[in-house]
C-alpha positions as CSV (number, residue, x, y, z in Angstrom):
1,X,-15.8,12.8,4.4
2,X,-11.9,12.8,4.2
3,X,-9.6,14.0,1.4
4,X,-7.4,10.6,0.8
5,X,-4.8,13.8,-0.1
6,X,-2.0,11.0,-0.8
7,X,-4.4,9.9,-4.2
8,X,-3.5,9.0,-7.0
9,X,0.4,10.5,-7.1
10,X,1.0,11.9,-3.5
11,X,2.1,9.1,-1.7
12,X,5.5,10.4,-1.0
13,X,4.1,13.7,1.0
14,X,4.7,13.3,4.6
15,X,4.2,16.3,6.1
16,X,1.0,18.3,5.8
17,X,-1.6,21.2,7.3
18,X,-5.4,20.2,8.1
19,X,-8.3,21.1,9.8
20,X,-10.3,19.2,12.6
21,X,-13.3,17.7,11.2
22,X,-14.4,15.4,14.7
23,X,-12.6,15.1,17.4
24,X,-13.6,11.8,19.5
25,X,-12.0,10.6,22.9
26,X,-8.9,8.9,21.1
27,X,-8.7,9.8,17.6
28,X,-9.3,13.1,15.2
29,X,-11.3,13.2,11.7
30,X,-9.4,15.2,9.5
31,X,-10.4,17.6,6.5
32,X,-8.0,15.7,4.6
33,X,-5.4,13.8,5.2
34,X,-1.5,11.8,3.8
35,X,-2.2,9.1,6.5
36,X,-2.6,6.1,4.7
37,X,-5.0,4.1,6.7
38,X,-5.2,0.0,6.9
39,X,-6.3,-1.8,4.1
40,X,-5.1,-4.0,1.0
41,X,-2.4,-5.5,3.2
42,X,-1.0,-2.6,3.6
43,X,-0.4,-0.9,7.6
44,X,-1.7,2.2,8.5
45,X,1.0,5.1,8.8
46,X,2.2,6.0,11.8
47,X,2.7,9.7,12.6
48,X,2.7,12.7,15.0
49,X,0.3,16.0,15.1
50,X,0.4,18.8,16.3
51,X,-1.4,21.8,16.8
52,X,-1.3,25.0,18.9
53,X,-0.8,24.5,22.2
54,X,-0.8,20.4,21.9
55,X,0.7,17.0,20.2
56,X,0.0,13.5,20.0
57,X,1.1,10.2,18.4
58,X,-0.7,8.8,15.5
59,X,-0.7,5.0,16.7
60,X,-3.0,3.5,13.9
61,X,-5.6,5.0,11.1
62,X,-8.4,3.4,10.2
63,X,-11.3,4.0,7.3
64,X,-14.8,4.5,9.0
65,X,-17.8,5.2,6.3
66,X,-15.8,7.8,4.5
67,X,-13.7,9.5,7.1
68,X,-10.3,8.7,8.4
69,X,-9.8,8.0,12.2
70,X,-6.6,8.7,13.1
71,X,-6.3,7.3,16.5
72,X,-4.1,9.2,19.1
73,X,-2.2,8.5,22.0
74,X,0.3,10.3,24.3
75,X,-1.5,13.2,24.1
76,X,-0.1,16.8,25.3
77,X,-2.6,19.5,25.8
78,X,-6.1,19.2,24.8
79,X,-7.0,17.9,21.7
80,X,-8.1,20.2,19.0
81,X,-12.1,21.7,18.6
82,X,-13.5,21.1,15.1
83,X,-12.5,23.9,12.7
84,X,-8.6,23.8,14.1
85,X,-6.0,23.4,12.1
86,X,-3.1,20.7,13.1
87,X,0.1,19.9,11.6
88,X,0.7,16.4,10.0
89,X,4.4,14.2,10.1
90,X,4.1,10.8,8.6
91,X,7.3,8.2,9.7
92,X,9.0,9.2,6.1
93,X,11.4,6.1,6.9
94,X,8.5,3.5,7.4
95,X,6.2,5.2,5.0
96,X,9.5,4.6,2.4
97,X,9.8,1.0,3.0
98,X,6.2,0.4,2.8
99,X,6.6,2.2,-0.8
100,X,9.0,-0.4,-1.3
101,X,7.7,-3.2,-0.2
102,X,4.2,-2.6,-1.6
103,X,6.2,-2.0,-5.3
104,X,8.0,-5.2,-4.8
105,X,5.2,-7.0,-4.0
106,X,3.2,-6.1,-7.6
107,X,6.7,-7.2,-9.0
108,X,6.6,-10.8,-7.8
109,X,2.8,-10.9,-8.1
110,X,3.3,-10.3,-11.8
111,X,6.2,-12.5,-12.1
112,X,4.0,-15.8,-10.9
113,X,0.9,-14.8,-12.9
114,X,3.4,-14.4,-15.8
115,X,5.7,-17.6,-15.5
116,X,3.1,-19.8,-13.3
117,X,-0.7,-18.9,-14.3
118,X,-1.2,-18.2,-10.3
119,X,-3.1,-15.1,-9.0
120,X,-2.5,-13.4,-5.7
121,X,-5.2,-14.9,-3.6
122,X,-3.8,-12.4,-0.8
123,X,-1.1,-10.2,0.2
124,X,0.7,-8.3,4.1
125,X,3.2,-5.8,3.8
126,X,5.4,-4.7,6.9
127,X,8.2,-3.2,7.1
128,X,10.7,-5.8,8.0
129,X,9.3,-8.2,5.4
130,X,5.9,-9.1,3.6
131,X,4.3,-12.5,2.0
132,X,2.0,-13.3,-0.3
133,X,-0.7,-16.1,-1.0
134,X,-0.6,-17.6,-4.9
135,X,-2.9,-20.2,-6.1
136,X,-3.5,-22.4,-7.6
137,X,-0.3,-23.4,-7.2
138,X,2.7,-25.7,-6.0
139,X,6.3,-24.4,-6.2
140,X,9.2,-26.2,-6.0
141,X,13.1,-24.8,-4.5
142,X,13.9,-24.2,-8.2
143,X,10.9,-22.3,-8.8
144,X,11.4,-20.0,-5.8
145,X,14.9,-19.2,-6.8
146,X,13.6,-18.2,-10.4
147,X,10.9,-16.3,-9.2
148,X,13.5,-14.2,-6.9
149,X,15.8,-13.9,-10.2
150,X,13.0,-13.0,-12.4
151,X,12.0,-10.5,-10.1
152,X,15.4,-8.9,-9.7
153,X,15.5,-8.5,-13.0
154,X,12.6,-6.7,-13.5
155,X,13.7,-4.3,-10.7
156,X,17.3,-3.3,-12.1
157,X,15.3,-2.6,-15.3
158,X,14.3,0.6,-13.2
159,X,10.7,0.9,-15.1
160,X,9.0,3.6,-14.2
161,X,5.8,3.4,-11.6
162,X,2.6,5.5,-12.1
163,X,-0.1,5.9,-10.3
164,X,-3.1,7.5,-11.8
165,X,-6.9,7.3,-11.8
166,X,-9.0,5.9,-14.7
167,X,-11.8,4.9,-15.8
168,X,-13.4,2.3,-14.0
169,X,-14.0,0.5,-17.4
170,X,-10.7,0.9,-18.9
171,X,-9.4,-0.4,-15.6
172,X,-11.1,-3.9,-15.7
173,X,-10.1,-4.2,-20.0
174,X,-7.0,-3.5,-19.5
175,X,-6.5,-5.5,-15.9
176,X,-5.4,-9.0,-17.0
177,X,-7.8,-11.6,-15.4
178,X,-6.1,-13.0,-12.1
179,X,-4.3,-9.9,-11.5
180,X,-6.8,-7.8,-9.2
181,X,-9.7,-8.7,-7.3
182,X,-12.0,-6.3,-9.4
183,X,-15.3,-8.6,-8.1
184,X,-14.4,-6.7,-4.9
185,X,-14.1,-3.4,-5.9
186,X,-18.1,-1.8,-5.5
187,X,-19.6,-1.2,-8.7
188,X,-20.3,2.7,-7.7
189,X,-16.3,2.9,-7.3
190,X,-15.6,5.2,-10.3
191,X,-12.8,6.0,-11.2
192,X,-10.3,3.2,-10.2
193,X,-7.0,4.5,-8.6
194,X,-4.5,2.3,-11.1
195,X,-0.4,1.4,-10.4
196,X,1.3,0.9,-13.8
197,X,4.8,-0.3,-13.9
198,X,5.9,1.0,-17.4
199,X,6.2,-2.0,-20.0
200,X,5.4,-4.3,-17.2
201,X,2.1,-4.7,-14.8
202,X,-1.1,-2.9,-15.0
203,X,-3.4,-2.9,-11.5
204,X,-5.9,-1.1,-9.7
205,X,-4.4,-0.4,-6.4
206,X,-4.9,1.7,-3.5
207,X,-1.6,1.4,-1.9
208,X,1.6,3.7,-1.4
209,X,4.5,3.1,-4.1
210,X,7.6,4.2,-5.1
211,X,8.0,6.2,-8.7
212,X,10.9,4.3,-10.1
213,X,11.7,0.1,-9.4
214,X,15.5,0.7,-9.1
215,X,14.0,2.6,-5.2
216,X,12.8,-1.2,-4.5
217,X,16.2,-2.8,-3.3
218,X,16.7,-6.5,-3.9
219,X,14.2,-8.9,-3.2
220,X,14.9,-11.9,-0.9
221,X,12.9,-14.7,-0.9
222,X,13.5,-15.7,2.8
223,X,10.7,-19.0,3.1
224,X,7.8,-21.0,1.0
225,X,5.1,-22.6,2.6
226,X,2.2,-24.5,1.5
227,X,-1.5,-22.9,2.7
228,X,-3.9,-25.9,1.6
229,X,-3.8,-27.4,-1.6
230,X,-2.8,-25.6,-4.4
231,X,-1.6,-22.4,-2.2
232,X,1.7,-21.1,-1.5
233,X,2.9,-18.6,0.9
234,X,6.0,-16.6,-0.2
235,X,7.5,-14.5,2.3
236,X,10.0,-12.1,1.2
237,X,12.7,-8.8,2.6
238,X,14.4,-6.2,0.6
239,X,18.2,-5.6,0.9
240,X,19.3,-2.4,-0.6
């Protein structure tokens, strides 16, 4: 099983040593690892390791029963044996925005469940931009442009962000209903890795974010679009 080393506060490491647990035809099982791998509508890192006498490109990283695959391509030299030890470099740029955008997306999410009633029925972060899914709900222009203003509000408040692990039953008292998807979190999963924004928003949340809101930018509602009946789509970038 892999060490998710990034958990619960680590998520700005991007540079790391490990040793080979598996090594497949395309990808390596690490010992543990600061890759974050796909999930939560959050990408995979992208990355580089390298070990003696080799390299290759981390292309995509992926969760398999416990371990994390981090698949390889361009590779230089033979990859590593189990028991090797291999050098770890995350993209610290697109690691950063995903930070970013991942924070800024909690931000709006609480702002609609605040001002609207409306959950977040489902979320994609990239790097260039990110949307989210709110129902039940149906916005209008002038909502949009409060929910931007709202939401840049809360960011120049510069609250800070925490990450931490708790109990799995203080997690779901103190989760508001409609801000996580709890019901989807297995029972057995104990404790709960939780984002706090100070003052602000309380969720369980597996995903990589920054330690202060004033690192998110600006947030710029860029479209709205209407996903069935009572669901809106929100697609957003962040200026600096």
């Amino acid at each position: 099983m892999t060490e998710q080393r990034y958990l619960p506060d680590a998520d700005d490491v991007t540079e790391f040593e490990a040793t080979v647990s598996v090594a497949g035809d395309d990808h390596l099982v690490l010992d543990g690892t600061y890759f974050y791998p796909e999930g939560g509508g959050q990408p995979a890192d992208r990355g580089e390791l390298s070990w003696d006498g080799g390299s290759a490109s981390v292309t995509k990283v992926r969760k398999n029963h416990g371990d994390v695959r981090h698949y390889v391509e361009d590779v230089a030299g033979d990859l590593p044996e189990p028991g090797e030890t291999v050098e770890g470099r995350i993209d610290a740029e697109r690691r950063e925005t995903h930070r970013r955008m991942h924070t800024a997306q909690h931000v709006v999410s609480r702002v609609v469940l605040d001002e609207y009633g409306a959950e977040t029925a489902g979320n994609q972060i990239h790097a260039d931009r990110s949307r989210i899914d709110f129902e039940p709900v149906d916005f209008s222009e002038e909502d949009v442009e409060r929910i931007e203003r709202l939401s840049n509000e809360t960011i120049e408040r510069d609250l800070a962000v925490t990450k931490a692990e708790r109990p799995r039953e203080e997690a779901e008292e103190r989760t508001e209903e409609g801000r996580a998807l709890l019901n989807l979190i297995p029972d057995h999963v104990d404790p709960l890795r939780v984002v706090e924004i100070e003052g602000f928003d309380y969720c369980p949340c597996g995903g990589t974010h920054v330690d202060h809101l004033g690192e998110v930018g600006r947030v710029e509602i860029t479209n709205r679009e209407s996903k069935g009946e009572k669901t809106e789509r929100i697609e957003f970038v962040l200026a600096e």
